[in-house]
Every structure is written in C-alpha cells, then in structure tokens.
C-alpha positions as a printed NumPy array, in Angstrom:
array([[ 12.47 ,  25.355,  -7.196],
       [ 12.771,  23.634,  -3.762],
       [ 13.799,  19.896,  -2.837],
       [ 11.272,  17.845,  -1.083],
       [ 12.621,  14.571,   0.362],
       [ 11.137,  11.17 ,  -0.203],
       [ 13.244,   8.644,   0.647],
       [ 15.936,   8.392,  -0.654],
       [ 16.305,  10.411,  -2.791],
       [ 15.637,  14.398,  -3.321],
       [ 12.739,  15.487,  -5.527],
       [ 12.664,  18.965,  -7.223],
       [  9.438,  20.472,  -6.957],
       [  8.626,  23.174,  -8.687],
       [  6.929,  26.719,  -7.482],
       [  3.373,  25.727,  -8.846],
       [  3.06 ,  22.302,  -7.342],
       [  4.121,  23.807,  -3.664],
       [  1.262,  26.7  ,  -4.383],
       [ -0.973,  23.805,  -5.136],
       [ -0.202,  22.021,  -1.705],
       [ -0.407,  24.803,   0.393],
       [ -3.648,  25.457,  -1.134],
       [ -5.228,  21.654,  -0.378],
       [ -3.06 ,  21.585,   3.209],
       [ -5.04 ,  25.495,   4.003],
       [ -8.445,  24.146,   3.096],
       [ -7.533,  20.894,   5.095],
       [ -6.857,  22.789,   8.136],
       [ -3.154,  21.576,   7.794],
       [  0.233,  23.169,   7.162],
       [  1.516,  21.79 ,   3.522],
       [  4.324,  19.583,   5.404],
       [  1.399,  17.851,   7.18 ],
       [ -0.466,  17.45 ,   3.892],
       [  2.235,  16.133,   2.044],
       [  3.148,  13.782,   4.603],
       [ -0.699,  12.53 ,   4.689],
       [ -0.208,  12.309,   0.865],
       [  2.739,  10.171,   0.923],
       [  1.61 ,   7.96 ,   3.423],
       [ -1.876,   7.202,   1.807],
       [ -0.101,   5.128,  -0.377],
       [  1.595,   3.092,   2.549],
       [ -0.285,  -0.811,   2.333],
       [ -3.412,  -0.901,   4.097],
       [ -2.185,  -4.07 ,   5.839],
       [  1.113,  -5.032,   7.309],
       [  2.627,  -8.412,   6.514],
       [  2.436, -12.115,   7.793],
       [  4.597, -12.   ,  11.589],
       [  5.632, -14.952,  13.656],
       [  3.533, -15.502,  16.967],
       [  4.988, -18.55 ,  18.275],
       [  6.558, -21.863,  17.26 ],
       [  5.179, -25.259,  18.312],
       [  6.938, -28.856,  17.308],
       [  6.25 , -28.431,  13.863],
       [  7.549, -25.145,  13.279],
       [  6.856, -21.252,  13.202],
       [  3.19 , -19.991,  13.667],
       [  2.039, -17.367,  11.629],
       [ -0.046, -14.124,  12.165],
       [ -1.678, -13.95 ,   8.174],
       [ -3.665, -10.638,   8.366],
       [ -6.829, -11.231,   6.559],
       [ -6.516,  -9.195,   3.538],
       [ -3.923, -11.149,   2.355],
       [ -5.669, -14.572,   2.258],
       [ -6.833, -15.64 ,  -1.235],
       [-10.815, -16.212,  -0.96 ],
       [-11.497, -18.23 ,  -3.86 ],
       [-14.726, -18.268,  -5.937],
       [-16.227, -21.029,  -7.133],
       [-18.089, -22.639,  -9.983],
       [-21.392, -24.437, -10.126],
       [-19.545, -27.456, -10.742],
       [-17.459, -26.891,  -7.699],
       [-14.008, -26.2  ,  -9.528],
       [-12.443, -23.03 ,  -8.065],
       [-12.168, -20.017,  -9.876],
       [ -9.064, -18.769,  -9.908],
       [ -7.34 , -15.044, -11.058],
       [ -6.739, -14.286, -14.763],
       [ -3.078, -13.002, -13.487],
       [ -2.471, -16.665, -12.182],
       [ -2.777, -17.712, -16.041],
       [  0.333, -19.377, -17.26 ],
       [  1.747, -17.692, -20.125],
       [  2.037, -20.956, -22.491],
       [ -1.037, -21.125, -23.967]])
C-alpha cells in the first residue's frame, strides 16, 4: 500500500490502483503524479464564484460569472418555468 494525499487527509491506495495510473499517466504522455493531479483537479468547478468589482452609493458591485445565472424557460402563457428541485416539499 502507499498514501496518496488529498487534502486533508491521507488516502491508502492500494498496489493495483497505482498500476492502473501509471498505466493511463504512460499512455497520456505523463508521469502518474501529473495524471493524478489532472484527475483531481477535473473535478475543480468549471467557474469561480461571484467577486466584488467596485462599490457605488448603493452598495457593492458584483462580478456574477455567467454560468451561474438562472436562465429561466418559459411557458406559452408566459409563466416561467421553474426547476423541479425548487419544488417545495409540502405538497
């Protein structure tokens, strides 16, 4: 067994899963502490968050990336369509 670190805390890892790594980082082109560090950080958000640009009279203005702005749908009626996980829970 060896210990790979992902923060915080240690991870065992056994003999198999390393052979496995060094196997994908080789055909890669990359050493397997490259690979797993590509691994790991494919799951890092594909946007960072809202930031704070400036301030006018009213208050802080904000940076919102667009990927996190709800686009809503809409009906033929006009009403806006909104996400089944918005759904209140007391039906």
């Amino acid at each position: 067994m060896s210990t790979a670190i992902f923060d915080p805390k240690p991870m065992n890892v056994d003999a198999d899963a390393l052979r496995v790594f060094s196997g994908l980082a080789k055909l890669k082109g990359m050493t397997p502490d490259e690979y797993v560090a590509d691994w790991v950080n494919s799951f890092k958000p594909a946007t960072t968050g809202v930031s704070v640009i400036g301030e006018d009279e009213d208050g802080p203005i904000f940076d919102i990336p667009d990927a996190l702005v709800y686009q809503p749908r809409y009906d033929e009626d006009g009403a806006m369509i909104l996400p089944k996980s918005w759904k209140d829970d007391d039906d």
